[in-house]
N, CA, C and O of each residue as an XYZ file, in Angstrom:
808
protein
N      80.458    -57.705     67.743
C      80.455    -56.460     66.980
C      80.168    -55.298     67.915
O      79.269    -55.398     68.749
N      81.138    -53.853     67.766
C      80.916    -53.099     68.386
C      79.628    -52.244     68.334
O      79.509    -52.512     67.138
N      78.803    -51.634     68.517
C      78.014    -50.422     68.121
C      78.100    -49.222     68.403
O      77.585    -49.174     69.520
N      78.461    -48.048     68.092
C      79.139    -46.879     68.858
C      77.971    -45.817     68.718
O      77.361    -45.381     67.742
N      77.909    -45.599     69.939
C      76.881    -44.634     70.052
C      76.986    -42.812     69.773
O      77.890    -42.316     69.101
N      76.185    -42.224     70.250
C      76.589    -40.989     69.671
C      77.601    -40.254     70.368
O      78.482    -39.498     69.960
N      77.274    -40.649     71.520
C      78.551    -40.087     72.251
C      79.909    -40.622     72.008
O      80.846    -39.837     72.153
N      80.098    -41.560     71.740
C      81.275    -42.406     70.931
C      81.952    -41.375     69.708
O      83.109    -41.041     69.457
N      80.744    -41.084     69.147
C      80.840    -39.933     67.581
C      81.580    -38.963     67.887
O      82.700    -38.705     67.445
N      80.761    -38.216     68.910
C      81.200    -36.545     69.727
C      83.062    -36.986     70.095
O      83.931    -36.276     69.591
N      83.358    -37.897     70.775
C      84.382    -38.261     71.361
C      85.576    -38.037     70.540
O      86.623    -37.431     70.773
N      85.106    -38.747     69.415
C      86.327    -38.795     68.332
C      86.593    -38.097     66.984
O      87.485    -38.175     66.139
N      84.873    -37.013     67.197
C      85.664    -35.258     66.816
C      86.597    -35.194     67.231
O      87.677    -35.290     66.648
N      86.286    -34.922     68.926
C      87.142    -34.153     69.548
C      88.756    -34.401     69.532
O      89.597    -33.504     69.605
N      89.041    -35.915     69.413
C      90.118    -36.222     69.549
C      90.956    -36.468     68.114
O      92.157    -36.673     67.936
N      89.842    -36.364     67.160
C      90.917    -35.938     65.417
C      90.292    -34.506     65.113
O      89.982    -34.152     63.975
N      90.122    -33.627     66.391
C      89.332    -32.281     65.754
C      90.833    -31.604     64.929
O      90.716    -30.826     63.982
N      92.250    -32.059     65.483
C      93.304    -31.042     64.649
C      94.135    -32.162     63.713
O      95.348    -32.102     63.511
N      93.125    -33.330     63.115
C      93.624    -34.288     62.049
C      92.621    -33.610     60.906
O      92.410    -34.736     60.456
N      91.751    -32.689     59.970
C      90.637    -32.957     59.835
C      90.797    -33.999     58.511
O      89.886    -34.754     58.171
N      92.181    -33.913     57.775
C      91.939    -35.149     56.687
C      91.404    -36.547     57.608
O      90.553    -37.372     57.276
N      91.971    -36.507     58.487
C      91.741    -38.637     59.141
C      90.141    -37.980     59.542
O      89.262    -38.601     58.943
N      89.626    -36.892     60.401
C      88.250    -36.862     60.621
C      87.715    -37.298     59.550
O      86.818    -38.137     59.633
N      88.260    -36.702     58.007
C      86.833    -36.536     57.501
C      86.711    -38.039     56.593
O      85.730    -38.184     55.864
N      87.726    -39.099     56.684
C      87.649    -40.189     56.318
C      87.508    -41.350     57.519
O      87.507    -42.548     57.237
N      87.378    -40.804     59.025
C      87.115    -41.512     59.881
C      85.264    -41.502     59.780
O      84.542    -42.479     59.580
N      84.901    -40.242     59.967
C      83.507    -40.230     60.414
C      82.440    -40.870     59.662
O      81.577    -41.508     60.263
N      82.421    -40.699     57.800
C      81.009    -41.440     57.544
C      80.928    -42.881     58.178
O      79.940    -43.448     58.643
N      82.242    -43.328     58.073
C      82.308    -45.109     59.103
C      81.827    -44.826     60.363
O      81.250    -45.784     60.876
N      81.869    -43.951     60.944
C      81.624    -43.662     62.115
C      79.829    -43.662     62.335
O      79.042    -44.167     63.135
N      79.770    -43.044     61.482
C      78.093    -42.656     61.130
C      77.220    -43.706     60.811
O      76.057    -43.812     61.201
N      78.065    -44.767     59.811
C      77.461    -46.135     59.180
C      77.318    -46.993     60.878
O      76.299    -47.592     61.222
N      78.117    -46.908     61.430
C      78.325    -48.333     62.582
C      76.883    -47.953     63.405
O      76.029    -48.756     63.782
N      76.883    -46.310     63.583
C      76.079    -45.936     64.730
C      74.433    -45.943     64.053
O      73.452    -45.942     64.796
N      74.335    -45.950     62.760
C      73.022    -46.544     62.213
C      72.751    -47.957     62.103
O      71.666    -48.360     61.682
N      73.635    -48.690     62.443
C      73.146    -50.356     62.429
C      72.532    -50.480     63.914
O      73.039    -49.782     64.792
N      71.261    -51.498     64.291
C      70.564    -52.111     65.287
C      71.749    -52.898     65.805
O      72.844    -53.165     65.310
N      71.223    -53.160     66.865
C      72.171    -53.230     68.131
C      71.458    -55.011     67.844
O      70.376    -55.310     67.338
N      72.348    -55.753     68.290
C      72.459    -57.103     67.818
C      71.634    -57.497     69.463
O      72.013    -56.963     70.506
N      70.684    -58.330     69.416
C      70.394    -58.831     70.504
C      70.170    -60.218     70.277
O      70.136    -60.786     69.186
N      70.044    -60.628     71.224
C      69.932    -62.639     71.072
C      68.694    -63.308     71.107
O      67.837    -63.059     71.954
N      68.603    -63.924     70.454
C      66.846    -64.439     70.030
C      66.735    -65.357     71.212
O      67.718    -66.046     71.486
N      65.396    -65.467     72.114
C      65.341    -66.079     73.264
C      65.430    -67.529     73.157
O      65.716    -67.870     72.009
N      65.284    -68.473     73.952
C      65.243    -69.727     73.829
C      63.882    -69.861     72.892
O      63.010    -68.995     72.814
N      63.886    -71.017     72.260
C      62.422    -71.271     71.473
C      61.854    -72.830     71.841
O      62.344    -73.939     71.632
N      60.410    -72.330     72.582
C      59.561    -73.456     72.723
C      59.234    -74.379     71.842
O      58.450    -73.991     70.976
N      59.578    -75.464     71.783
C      59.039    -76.986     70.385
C      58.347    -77.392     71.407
O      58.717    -78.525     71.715
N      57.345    -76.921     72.217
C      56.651    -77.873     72.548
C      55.037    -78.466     71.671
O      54.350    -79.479     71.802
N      54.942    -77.291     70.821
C      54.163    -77.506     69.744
C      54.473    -77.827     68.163
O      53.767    -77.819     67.154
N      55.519    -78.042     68.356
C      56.454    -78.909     66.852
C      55.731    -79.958     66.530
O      55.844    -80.358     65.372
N      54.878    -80.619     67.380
C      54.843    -82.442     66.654
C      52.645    -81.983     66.427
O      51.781    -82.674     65.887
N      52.510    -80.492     67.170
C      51.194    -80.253     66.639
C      50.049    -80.857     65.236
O      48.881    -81.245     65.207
N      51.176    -80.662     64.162
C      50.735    -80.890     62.526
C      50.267    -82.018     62.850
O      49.052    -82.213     62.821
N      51.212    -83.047     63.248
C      50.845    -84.375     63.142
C      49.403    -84.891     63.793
O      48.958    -86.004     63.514
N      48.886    -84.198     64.469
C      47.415    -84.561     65.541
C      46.718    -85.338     64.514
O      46.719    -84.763     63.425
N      46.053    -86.603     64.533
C      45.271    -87.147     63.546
C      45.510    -88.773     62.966
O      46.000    -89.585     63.751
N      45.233    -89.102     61.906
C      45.086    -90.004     61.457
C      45.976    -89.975     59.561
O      45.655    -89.191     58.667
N      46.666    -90.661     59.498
C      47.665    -90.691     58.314
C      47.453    -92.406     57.765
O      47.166    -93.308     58.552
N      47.669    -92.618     56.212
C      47.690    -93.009     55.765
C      49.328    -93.260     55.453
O      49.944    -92.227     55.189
N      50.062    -94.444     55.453
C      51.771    -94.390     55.657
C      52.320    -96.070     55.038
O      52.188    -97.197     55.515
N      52.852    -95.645     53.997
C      53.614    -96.203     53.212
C      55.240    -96.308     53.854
O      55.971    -95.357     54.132
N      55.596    -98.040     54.013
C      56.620    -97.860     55.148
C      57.509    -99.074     53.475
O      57.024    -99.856     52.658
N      59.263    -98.425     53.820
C      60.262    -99.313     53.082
C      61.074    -99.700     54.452
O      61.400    -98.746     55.158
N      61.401   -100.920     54.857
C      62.457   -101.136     55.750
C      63.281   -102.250     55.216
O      62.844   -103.280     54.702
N      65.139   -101.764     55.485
C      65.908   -102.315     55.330
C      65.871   -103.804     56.223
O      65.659   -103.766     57.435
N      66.041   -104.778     55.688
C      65.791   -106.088     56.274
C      66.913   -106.648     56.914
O      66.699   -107.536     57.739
N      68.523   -106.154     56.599
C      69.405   -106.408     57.433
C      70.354   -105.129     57.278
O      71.293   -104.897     56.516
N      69.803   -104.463     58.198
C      70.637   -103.283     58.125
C      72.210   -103.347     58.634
O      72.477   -104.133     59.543
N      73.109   -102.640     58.136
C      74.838   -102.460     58.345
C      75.329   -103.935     57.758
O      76.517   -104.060     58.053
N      74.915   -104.928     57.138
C      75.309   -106.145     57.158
C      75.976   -105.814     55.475
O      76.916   -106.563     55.210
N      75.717   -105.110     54.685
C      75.871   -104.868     53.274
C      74.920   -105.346     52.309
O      75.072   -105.418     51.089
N      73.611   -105.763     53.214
C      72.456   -106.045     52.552
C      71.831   -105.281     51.841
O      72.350   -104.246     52.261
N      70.742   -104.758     50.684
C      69.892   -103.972     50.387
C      68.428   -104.746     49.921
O      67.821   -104.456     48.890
N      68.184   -105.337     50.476
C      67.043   -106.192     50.636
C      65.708   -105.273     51.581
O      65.664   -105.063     52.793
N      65.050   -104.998     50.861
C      63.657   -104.484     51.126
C      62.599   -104.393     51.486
O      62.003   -104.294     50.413
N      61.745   -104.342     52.369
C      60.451   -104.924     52.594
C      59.516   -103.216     52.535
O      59.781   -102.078     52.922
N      58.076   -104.031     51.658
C      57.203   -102.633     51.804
C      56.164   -102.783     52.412
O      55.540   -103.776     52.038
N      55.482   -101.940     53.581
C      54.492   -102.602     54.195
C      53.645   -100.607     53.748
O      54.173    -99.593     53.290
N      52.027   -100.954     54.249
C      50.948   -100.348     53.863
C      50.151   -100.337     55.219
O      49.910   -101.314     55.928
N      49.780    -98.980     55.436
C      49.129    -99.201     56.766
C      48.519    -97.979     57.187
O      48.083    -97.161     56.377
N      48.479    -97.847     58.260
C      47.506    -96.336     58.958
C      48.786    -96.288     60.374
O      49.480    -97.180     60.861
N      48.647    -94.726     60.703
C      49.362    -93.984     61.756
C      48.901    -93.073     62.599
O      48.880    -91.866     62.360
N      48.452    -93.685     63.777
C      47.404    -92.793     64.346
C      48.245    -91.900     65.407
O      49.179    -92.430     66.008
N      47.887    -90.457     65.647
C      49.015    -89.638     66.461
C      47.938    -88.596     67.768
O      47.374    -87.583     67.354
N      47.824    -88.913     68.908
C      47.183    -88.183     69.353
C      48.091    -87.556     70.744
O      49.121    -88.058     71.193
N      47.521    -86.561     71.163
C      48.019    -85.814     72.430
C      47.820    -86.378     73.617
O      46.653    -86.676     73.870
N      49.016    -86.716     74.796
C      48.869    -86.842     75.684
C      49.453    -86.366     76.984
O      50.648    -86.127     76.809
N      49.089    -86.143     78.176
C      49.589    -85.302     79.207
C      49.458    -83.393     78.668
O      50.251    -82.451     78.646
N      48.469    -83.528     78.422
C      47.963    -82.129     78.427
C      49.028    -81.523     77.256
O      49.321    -80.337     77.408
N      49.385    -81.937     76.575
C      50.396    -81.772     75.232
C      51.671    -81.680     75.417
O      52.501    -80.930     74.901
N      51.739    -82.256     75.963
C      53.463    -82.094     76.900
C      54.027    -83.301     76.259
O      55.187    -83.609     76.533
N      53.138    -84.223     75.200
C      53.984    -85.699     75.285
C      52.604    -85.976     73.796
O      51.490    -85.466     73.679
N      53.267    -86.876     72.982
C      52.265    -87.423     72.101
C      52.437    -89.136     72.100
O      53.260    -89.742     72.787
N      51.494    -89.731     71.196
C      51.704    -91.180     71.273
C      51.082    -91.624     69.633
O      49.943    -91.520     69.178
N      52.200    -92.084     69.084
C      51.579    -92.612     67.745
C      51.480    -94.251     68.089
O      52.006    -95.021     68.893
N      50.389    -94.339     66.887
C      50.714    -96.450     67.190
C      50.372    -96.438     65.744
O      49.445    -95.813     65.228
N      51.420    -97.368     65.032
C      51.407    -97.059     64.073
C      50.745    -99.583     63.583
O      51.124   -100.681     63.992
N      49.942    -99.186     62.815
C      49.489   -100.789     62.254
C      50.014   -100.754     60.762
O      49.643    -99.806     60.070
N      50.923   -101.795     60.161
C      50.969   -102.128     59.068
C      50.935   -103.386     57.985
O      50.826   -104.408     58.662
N      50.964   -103.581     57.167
C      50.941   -105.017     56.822
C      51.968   -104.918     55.318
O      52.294   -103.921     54.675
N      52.266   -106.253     55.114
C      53.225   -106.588     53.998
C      52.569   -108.086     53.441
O      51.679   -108.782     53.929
N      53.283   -108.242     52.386
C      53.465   -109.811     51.834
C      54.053   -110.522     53.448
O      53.407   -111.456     53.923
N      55.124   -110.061     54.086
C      55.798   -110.653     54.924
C      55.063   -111.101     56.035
O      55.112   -112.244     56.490
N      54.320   -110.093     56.497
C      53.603   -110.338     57.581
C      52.997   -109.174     58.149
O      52.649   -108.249     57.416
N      52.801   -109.128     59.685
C      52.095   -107.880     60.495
C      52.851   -106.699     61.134
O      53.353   -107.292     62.088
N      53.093   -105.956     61.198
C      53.892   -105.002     62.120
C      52.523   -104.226     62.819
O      51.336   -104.225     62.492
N      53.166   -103.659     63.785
C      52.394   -102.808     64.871
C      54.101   -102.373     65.643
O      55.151   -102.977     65.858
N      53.485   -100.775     65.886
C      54.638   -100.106     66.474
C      54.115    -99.179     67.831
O      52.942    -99.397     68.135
N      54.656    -98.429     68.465
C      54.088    -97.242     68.975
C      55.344    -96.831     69.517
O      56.141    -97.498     70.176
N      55.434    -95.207     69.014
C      56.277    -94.671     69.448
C      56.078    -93.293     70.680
O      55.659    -92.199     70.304
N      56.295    -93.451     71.542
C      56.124    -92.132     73.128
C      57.154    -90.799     72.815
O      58.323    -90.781     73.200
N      56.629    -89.894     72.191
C      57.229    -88.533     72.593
C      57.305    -87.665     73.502
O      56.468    -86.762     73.508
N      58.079    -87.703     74.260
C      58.124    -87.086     75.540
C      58.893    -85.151     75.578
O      60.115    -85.240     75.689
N      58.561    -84.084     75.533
C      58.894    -82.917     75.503
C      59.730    -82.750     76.884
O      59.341    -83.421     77.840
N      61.208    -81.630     77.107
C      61.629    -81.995     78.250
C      61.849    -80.482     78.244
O      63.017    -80.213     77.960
N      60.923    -79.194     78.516
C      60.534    -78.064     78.579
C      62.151    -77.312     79.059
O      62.476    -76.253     78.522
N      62.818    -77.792     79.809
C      64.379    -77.476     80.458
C      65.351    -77.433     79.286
O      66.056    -76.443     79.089
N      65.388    -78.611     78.438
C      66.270    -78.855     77.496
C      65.273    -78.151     75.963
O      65.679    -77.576     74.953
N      64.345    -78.404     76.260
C      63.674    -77.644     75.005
C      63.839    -78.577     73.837
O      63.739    -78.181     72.676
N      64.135    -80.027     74.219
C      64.279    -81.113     73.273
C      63.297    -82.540     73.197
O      63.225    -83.105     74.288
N      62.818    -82.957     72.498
C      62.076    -83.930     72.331
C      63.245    -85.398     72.695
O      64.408    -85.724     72.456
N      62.182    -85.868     73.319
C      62.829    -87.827     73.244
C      61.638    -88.454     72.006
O      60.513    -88.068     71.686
N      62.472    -89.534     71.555
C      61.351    -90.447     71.045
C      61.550    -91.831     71.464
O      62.681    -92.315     71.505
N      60.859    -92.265     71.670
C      60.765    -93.845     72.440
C      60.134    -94.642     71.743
O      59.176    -93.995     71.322
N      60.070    -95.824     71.295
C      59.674    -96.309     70.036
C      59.887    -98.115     70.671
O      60.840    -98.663     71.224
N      58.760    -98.528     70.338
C      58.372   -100.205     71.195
C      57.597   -100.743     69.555
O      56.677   -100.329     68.850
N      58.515   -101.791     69.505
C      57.585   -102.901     68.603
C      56.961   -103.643     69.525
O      57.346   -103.878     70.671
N      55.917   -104.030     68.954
C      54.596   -104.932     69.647
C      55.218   -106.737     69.387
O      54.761   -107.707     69.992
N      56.180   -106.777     68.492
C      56.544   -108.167     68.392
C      57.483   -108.641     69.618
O      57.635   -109.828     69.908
N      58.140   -107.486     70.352
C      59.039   -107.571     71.691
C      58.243   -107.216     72.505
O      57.828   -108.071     73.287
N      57.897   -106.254     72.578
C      57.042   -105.637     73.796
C      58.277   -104.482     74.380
O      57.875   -103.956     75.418
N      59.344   -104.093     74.055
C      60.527   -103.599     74.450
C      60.416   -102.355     73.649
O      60.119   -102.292     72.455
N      60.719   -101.272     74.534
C      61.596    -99.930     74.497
C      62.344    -99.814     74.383
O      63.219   -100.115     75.195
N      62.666    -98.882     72.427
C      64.542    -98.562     72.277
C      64.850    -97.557     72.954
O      64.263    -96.745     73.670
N      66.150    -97.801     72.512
C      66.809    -96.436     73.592
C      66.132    -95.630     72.997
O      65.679    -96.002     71.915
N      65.797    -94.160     73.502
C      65.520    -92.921     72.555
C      66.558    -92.288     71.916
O      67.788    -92.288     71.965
N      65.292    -91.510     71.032
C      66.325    -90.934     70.020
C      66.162    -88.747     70.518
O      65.003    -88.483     70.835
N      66.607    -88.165     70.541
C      66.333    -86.638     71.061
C      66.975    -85.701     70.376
O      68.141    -86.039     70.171
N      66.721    -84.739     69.968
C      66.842    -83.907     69.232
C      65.351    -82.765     69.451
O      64.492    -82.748     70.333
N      65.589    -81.729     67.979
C      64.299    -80.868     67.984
C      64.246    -80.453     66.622
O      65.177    -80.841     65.916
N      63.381    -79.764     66.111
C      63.059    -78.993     64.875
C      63.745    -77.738     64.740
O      63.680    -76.866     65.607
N      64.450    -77.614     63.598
C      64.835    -76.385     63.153
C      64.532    -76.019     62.156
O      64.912    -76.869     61.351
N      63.854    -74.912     61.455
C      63.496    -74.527     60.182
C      62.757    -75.708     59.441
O      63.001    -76.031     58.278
N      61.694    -76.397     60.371
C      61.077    -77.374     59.483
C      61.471    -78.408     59.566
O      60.692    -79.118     58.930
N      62.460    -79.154     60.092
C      63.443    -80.063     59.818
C      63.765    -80.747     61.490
O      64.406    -80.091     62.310
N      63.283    -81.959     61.766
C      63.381    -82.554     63.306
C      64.522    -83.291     62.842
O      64.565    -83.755     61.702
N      65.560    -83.434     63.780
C      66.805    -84.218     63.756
C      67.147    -84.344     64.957
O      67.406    -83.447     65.759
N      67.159    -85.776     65.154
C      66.961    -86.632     66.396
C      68.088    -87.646     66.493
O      68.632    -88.230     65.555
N      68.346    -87.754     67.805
C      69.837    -88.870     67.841
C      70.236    -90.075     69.141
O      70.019    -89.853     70.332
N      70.748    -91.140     68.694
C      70.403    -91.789     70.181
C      71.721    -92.983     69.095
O      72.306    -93.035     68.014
N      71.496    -93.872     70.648
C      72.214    -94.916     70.469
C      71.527    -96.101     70.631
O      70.372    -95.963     71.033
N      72.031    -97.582     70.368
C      71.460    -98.595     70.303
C      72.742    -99.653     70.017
O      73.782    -99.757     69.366
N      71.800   -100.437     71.092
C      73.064   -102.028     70.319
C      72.085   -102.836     69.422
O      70.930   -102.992     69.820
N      72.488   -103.363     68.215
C      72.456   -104.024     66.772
C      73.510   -105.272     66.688
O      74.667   -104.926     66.927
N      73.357   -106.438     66.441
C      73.692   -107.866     66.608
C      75.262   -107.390     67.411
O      76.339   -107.290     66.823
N      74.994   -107.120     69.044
C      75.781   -106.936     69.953
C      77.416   -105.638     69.611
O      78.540   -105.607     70.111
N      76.786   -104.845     68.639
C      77.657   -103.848     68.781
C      77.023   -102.323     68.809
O      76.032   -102.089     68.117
N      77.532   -101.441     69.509
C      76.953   -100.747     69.608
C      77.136    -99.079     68.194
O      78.100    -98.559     67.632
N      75.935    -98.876     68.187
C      76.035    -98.311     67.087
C      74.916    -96.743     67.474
O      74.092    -96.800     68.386
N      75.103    -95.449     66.605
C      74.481    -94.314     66.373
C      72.812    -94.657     65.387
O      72.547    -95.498     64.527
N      72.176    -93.813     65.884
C      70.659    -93.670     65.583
C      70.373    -92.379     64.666
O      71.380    -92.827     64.117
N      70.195    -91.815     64.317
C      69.684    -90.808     63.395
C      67.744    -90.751     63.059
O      67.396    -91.872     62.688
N      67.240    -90.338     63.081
C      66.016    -90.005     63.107
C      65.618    -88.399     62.044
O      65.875    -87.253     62.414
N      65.117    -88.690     61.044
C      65.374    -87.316     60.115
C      62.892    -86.895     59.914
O      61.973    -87.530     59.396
N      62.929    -86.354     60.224
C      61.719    -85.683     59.867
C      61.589    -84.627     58.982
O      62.279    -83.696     59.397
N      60.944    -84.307     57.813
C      60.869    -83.383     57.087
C      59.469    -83.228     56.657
O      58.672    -84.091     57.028
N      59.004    -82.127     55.835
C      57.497    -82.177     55.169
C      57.870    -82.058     53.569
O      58.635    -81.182     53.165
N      57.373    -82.839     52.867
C      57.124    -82.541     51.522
C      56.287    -81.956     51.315
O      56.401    -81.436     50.205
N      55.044    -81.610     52.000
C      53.757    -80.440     51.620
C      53.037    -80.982     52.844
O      53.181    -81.956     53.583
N      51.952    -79.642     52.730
C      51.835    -79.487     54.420
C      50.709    -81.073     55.126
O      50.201    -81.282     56.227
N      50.733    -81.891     53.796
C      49.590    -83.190     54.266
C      50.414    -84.179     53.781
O      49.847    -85.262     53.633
N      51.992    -84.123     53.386
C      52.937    -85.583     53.438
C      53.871    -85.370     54.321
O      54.071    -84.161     54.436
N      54.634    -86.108     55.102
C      55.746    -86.029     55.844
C      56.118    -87.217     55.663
O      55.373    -88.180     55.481
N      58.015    -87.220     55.727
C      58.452    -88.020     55.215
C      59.288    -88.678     56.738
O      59.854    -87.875     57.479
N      59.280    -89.860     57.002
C      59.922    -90.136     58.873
C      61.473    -90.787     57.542
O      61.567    -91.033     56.340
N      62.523    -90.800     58.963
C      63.659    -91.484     57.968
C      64.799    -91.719     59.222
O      65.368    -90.950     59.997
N      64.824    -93.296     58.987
C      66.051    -93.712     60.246
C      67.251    -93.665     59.932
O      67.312    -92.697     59.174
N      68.409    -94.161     60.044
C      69.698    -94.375     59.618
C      70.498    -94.878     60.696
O      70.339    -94.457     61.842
N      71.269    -95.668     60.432
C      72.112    -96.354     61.492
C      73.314    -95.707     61.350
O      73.275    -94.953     60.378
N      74.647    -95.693     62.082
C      75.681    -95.651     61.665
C      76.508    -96.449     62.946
O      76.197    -96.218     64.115
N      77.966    -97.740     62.462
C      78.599    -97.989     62.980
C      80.146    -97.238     63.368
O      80.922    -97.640     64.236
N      80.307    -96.254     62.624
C      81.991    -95.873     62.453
C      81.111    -94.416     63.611
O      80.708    -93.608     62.774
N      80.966    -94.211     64.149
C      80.744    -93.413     65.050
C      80.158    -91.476     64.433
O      80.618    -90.352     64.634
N      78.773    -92.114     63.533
C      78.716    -90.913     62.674
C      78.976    -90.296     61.829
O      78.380    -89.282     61.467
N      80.385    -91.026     61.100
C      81.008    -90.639     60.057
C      80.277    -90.780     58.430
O      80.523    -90.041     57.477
N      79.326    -91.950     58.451
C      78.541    -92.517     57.325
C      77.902    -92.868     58.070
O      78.293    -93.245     59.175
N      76.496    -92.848     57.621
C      75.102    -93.921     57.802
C      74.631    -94.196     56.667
O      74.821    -93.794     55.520
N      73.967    -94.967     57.174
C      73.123    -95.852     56.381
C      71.369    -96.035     56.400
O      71.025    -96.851     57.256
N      70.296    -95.469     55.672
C      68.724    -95.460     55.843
C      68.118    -97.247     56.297
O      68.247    -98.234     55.572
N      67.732    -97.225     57.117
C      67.066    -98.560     56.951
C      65.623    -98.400     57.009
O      64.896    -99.388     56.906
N      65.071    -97.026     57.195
C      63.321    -97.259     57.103
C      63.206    -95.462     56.581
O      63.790    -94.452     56.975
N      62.368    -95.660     55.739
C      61.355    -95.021     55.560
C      60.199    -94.889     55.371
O      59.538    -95.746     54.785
N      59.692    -93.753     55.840
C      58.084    -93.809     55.977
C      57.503    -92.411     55.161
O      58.185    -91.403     54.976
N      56.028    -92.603     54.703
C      56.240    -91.114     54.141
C      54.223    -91.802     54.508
O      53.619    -92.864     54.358
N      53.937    -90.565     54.964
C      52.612    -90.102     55.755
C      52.109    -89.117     54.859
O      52.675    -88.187     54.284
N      50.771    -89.565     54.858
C      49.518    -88.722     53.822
C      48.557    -88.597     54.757
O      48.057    -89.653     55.145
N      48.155    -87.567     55.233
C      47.198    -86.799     56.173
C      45.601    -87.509     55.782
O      45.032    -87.137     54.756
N      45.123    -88.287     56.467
C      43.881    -88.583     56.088
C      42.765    -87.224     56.420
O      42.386    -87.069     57.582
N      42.302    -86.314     55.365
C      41.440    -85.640     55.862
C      39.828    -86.022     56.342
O      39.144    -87.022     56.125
N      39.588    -84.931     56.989
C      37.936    -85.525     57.561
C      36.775    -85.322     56.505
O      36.599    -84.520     55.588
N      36.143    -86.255     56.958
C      35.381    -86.349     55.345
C      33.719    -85.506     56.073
O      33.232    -85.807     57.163
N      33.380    -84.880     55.494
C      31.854    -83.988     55.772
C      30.772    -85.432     56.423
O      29.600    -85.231     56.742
């Protein structure tokens, strides 16, 4: 968009000064453009304090899909605690998350790593039943909203990651995975989690 300044104005008197019908239907436009703010570009924006809220101890109600992409909808609900604290001087966090089911035990921990250049988060995420690191997932927060993306191989094909973060109020947050095989076109949820802020008690 152009912005025309005043001298722009003066200019094109001068040059419809012997039109004055086109002047006098050129200029209030003329007048409107040169009262609008001059468009400037919003700087890069730091997330290195995006995953801040979370500092603490949560209470987390987990649903996971039991054979995900297979056309299964088979369910498991596990009950547990999510502990999230700061590490490397806040440059990086570390949740470890303990849960339990009818089924059995889970234990997780996932490494957030901030990459200050890209201005984008990794997430790195190790079950304790492997001892193994998934690929990450990276992305950042926009308007409230973390959306994160990575790849992974799933019974030897390789498939898209999705990672969705949102808040339902400022002491629930809701975590949410999704797979997809057709290369993004559809996914599919296989876990959700939804976190209740344990407050500190007096």
């Amino acid at each position: 968009m152009v912005i025309l300044t005043a001298s722009a104005v003066v200019i094109a008197q001068y040059h419809f000064s012997n039109d004055s019908l086109c002047m006098k239907r050129l200029l209030p436009l003329l007048m409107l453009m040169l009262s609008l703010p001059t468009l400037a570009q919003d700087p890069p924006r730091d997330g290195q304090k995006d995953f801040d809220w979370e500092i603490g101890t949560w209470k987390t109600h987990v649903r996971r899909r039991v054979r995900p992409l297979t056309g299964s909808n088979t369910w498991v609900e596990m009950n547990g605690t999510s502990v999230v604290r700061k590490v490397l001087n806040g440059r990086a966090n570390l949740v470890e998350l303990i849960a339990d089911s009818p089924s059995g035990h889970f234990e997780g921990m996932s490494l957030r790593l901030y990459d200050p250049e890209s201005r984008q988060w990794s997430l790195n995420f190790a079950n304790a039943a492997n001892g193994q690191l998934t690929e990450p997932t990276v992305g950042a927060f926009k308007d409230g909203r973390g959306e994160f993306y990575g790849k992974e191989t799933l019974n030897g094909r390789l498939i898209f990651v999705r990672f969705v973060i949102t808040s339902v109020d400022p002491d629930t947050y809701r975590f949410e995975q999704a797979f997809s095989d057709d290369g993004g076109k559809t996914w599919e949820v296989n876990w959700i989690a939804t976190d209740t802020r344990v407050k500190d008690t007096p």
